[in-house]
C-alpha positions as CSV (number, residue, x, y, z in Angstrom):
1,X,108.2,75.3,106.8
2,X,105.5,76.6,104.2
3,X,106.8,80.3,103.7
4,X,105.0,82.2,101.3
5,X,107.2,84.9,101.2
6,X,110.9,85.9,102.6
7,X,111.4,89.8,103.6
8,X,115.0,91.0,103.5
9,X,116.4,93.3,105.8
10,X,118.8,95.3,102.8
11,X,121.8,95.4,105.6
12,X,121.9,91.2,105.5
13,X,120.6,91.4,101.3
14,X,124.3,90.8,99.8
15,X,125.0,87.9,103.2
16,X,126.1,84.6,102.1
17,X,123.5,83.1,105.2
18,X,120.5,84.9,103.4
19,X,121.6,83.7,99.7
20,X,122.0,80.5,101.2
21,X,118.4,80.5,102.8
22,X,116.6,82.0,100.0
23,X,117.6,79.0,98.1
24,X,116.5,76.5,100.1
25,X,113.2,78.1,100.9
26,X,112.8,78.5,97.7
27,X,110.0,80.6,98.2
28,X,110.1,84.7,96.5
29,X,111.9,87.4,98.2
30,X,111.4,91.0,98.7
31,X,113.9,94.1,100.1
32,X,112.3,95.9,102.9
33,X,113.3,99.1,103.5
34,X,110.1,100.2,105.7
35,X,109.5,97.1,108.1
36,X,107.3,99.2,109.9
37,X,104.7,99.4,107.1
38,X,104.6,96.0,106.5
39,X,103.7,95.4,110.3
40,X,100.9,98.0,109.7
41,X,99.8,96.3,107.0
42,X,99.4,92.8,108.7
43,X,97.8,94.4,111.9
44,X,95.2,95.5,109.8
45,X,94.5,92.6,108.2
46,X,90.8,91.5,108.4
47,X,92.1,88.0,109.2
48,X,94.5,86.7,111.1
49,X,97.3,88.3,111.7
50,X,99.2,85.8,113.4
51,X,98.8,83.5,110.8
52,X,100.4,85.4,107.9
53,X,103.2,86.2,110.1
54,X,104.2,82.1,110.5
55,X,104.0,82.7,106.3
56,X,106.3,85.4,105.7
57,X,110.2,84.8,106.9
58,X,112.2,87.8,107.9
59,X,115.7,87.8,107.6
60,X,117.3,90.3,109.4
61,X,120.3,90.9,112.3
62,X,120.2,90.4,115.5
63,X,121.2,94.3,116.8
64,X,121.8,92.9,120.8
65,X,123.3,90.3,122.2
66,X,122.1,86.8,121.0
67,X,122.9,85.6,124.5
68,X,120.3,86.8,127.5
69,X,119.2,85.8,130.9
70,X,116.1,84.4,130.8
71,X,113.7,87.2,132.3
72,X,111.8,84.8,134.1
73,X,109.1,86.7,136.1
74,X,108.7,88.4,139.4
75,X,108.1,86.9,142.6
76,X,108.6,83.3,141.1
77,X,111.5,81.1,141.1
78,X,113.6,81.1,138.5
79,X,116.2,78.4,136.9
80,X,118.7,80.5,136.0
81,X,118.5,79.6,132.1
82,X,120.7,81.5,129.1
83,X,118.7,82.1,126.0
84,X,120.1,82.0,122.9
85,X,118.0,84.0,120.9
86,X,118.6,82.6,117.0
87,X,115.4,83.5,115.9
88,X,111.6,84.7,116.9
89,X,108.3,82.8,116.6
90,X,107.0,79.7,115.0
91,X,105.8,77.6,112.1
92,X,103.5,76.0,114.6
93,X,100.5,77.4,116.6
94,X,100.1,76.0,119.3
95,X,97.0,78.3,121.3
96,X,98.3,79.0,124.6
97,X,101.7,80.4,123.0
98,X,102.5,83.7,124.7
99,X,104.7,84.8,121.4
100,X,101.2,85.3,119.8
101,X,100.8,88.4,122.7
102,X,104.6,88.8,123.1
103,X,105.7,90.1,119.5
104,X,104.0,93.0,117.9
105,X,103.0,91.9,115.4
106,X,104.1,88.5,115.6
107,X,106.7,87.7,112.6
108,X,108.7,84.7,111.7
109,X,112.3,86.0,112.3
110,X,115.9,84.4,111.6
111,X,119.1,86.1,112.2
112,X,121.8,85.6,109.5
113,X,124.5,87.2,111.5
114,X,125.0,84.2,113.4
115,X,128.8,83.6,113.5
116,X,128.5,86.4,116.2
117,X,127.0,83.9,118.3
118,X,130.5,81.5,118.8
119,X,131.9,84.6,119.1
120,X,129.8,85.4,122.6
121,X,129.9,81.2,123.3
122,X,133.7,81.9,123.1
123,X,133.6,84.2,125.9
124,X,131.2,82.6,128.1
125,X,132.8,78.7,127.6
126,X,136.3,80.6,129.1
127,X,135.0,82.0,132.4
128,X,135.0,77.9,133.2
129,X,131.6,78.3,134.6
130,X,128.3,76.1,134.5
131,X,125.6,77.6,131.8
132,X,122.7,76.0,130.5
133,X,122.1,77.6,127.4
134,X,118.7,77.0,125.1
135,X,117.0,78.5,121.7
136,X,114.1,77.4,122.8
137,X,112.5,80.6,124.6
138,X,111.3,82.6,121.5
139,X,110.9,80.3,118.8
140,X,111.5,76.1,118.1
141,X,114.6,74.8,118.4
142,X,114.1,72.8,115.3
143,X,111.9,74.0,113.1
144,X,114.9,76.0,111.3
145,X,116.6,72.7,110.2
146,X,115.5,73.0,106.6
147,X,117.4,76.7,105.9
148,X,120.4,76.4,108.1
149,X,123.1,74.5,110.0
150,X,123.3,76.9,113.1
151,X,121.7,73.7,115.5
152,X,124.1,71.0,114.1
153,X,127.1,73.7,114.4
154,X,126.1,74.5,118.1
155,X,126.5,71.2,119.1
156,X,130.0,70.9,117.7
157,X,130.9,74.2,119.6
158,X,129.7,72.9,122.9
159,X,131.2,69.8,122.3
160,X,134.8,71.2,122.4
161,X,134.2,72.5,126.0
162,X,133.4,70.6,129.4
163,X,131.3,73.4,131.4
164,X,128.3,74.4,130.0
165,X,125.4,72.5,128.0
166,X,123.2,73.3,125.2
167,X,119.4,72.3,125.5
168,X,117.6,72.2,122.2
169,X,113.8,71.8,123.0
170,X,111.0,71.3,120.8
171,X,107.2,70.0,119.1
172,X,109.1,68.6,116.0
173,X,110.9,65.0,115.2
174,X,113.4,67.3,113.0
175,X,116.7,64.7,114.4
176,X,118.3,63.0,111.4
177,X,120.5,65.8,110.9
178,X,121.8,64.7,115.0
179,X,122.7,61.2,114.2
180,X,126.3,61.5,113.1
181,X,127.7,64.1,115.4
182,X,130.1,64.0,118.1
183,X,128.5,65.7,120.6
184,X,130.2,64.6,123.6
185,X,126.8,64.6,125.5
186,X,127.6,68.3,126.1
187,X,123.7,68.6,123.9
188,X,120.3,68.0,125.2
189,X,117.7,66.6,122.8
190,X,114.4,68.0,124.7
191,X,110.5,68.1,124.1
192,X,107.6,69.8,125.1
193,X,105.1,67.3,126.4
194,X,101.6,67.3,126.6
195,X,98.7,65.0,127.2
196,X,97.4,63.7,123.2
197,X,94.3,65.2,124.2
198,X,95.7,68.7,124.4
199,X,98.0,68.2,121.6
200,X,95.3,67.3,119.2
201,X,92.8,70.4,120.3
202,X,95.5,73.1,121.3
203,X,99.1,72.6,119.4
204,X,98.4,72.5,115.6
205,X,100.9,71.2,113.1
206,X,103.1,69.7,116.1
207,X,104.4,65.9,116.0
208,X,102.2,63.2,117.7
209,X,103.2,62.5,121.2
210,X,103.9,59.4,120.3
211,X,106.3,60.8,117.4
212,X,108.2,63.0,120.0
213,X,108.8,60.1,122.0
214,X,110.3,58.0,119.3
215,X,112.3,60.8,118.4
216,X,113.7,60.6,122.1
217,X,114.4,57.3,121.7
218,X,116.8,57.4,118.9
219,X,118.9,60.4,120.4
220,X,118.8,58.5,123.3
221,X,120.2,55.5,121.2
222,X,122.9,58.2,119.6
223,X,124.0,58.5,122.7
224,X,122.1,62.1,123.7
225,X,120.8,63.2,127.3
226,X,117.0,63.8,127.0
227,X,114.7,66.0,128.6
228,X,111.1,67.0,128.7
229,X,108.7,69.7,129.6
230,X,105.5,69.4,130.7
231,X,104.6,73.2,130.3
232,X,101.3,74.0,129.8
233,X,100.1,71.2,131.9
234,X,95.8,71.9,131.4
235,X,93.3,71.0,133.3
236,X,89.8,69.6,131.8
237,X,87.7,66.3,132.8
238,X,90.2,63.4,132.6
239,X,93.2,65.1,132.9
240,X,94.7,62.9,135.7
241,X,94.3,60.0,133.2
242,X,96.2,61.3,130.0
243,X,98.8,62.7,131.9
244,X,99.2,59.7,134.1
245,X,99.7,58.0,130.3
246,X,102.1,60.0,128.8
247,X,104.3,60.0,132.1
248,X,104.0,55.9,131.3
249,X,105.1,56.7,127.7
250,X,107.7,58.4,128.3
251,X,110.0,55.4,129.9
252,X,108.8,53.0,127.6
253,X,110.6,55.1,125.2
254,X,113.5,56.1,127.3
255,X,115.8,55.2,130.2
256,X,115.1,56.6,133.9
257,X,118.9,57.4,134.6
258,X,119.2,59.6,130.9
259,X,116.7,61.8,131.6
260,X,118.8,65.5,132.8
261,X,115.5,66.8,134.3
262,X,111.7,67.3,133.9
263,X,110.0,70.4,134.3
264,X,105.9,71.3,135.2
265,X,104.4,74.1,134.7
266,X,100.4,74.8,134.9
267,X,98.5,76.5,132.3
268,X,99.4,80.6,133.0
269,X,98.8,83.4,130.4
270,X,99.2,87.5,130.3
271,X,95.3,89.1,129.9
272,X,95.7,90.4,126.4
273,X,96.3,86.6,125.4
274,X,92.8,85.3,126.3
275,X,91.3,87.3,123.6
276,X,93.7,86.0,120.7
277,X,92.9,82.4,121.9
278,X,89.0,83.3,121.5
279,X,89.4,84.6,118.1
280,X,91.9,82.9,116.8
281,X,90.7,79.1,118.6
282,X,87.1,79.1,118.1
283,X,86.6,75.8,120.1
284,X,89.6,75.8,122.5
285,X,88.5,76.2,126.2
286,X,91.4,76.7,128.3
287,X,90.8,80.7,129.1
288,X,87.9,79.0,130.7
289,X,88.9,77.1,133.9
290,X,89.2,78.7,137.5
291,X,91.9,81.7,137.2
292,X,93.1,84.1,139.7
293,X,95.7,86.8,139.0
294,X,99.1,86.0,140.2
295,X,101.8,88.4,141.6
296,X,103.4,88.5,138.3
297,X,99.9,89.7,137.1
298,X,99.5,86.5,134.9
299,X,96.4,84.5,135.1
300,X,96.8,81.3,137.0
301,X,94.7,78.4,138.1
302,X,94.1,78.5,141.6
303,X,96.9,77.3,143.7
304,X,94.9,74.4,145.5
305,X,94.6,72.7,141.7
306,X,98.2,74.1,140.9
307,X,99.3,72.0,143.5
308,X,96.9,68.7,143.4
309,X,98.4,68.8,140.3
310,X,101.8,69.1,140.6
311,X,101.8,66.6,143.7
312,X,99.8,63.6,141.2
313,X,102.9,64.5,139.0
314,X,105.4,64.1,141.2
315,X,103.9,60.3,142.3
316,X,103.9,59.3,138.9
317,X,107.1,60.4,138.1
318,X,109.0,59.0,141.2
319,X,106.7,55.7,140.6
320,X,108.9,55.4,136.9
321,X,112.2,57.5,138.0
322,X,113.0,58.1,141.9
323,X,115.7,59.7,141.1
324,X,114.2,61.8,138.3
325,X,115.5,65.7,138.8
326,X,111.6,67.6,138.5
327,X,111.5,71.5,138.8
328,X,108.7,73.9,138.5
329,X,108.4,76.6,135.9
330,X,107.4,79.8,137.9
331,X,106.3,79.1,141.1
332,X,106.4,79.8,144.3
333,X,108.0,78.6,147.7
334,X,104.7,77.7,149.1
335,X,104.4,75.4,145.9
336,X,107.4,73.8,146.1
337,X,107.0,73.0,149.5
338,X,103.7,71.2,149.8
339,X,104.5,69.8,146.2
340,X,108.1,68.4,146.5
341,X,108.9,68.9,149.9
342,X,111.5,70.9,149.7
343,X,112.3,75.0,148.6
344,X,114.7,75.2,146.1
345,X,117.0,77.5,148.8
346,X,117.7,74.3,151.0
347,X,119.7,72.4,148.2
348,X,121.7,76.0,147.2
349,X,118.9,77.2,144.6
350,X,116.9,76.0,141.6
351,X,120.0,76.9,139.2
352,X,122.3,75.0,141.4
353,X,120.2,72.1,141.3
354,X,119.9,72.0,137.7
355,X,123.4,72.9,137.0
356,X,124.2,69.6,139.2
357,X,121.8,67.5,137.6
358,X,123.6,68.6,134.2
359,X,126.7,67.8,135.1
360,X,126.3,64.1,136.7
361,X,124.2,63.4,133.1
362,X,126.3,65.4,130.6
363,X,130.0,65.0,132.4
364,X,130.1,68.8,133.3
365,X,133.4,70.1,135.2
């Protein structure tokens, strides 16, 4: 993390969490009383915005409840996911993120009241129900490793219970920390995938595909479930070939049968994100390919090439892994069906599928 500067909320000032952070940052600090200016003041900027707020680290509560439904979006399937919202935005900048449009302005945020979180846990762990629970919806799951513990004490917690699992997905190969702990396979260790050709031209200061994978591989050899996500899945000239690769890549590196699921989702983007991608990603092209408004109002690639992809996906994943568990991130029934074969209704729903998948690889109740 390269933080120029830390911003204190003066209600977490006098918090052990933030003394503790501010001295591992080790970068100066500053009591905010008027957060509101500040966002003025990098709005205005006549650079870029989005890049001083991945420099400047706001510590501050969470005021609401750090765990959330996913909101999904309307008209498409959703999995059913719990977020666990430790923190906002990213060290990384990757072009297609939708935080860039999502916060306003976009700010590196961590919350140091974060013993409230095992307090919620505590209360959904004892209604003896299957959750999947992530922190990777607004920010990385590991790109806080340097200033805190919260990760490493989140897999102890969902250690301790046999209902519910905790996916920790991410660009980084921040693991080390994961080596030692008992974590009861009750923790999944997943990446965000992409072809090397769209990491290198559209995901700056990410790991190397082929350092994500290697990551995989040692958590596998700790003992961890793994996942992966391919999600934004891009089309350009070649595509078929990198992804066909990195499917290829990915069991050389790990084992069919530990692999809890694999999600696809094609490139998709609100319209007030195409312009930050053309100012801030001079030579990217991916606002560029053959979009149609979807029901959600997103911008989608036609569904023809949504599913020619998805379908080439499938193959080469049930080539490597028959039995692999592969899901779609926001689609539709129609998709499904002349993707998979199947609607996610037949088999109970898309949560119930996933829920099961979790608990034959993680030992769920």
């Amino acid at each position: 993390m390269r933080i120029k500067k830390v911003l204190v909320d003066p209600q977490v000032a006098d918090a052990p969490e933030t003394k503790l952070i501010l001295s591992k940052i080790g970068a100066p600090h500053e009591i905010i009383h008027d957060m509101a200016s500040v966002y003025d003041q990098w709005s205005n900027l006549s650079g870029d915005p989005f890049l001083e707020g991945k420099k400047n680290l706001i510590l501050t509560k969470n005021r609401g409840a750090f765990i959330k439904d996913c909101p999904g979006t309307s008209h498409y399937t959703c999995c059913g996911y719990k977020i666990l919202h430790i923190g906002s935005y990213c060290v990384m900048d990757c072009s297609y993120c939708i935080l860039q449009a999502y916060f306003h302005p976009p700010a590196l945020t961590w919350f140091v009241n974060n013993d409230l979180i095992f307090q919620e846990l505590d209360t959904l762990f004892s209604k003896k129900e299957r959750y999947r629970v992530g922190t990777g919806e607004f920010t990385d799951s590991l790109i806080w490793e340097e200033c805190s513990d919260i990760s490493r004490r989140l897999v102890d917690a969902f250690s301790r219970q046999s209902h519910s699992v905790l996916e920790l997905k991410t660009k980084t190969v921040a693991i080390e920390k994961y080596k030692d702990l008992k974590h009861n396979r009750k923790t999944i260790m997943a990446w965000s995938v992409n072809s090397e050709a769209v990491i290198r031209s559209e995901e700056r200061h990410t790991a190397p595909l082929a350092d994500r994978l290697a990551a995989a591989r040692k958590c596998e050899s700790w003992g961890y479930p793994v996942a992966f996500h391919f999600d934004p899945m891009i089309i350009y000239d070649g595509w078929e070939k990198d992804y066909k690769k990195v499917v290829g890549q990915i069991f050389e590196h790990v084992s069919a049968d530990n692999v809890v699921w694999i999600s696809i989702g094609a490139f998709r983007f609100i319209p007030s994100l195409k312009k930050i991608i053309q100012s801030r990603f001079l030579k990217s092209k991916i606002v560029y390919g053959e979009f149609i408004a979807g029901m959600d109002g997103k911008m989608r690639y036609f569904k023809p090439l949504r599913m020619d992809m998805y379908q080439k996906m499938a193959r080469w994943i049930r080539e490597l892994a028959p039995d692999a568990t592969l899901y779609f991130c926001m689609e539709d029934d129609e998709v499904w069906e002349k993707s998979l074969g199947f609607v996610p209704q037949e088999k109970g729903g898309l949560a119930r599928i996933l829920d099961q998948s979790a608990a034959r690889h993680c030992g769920l109740d």
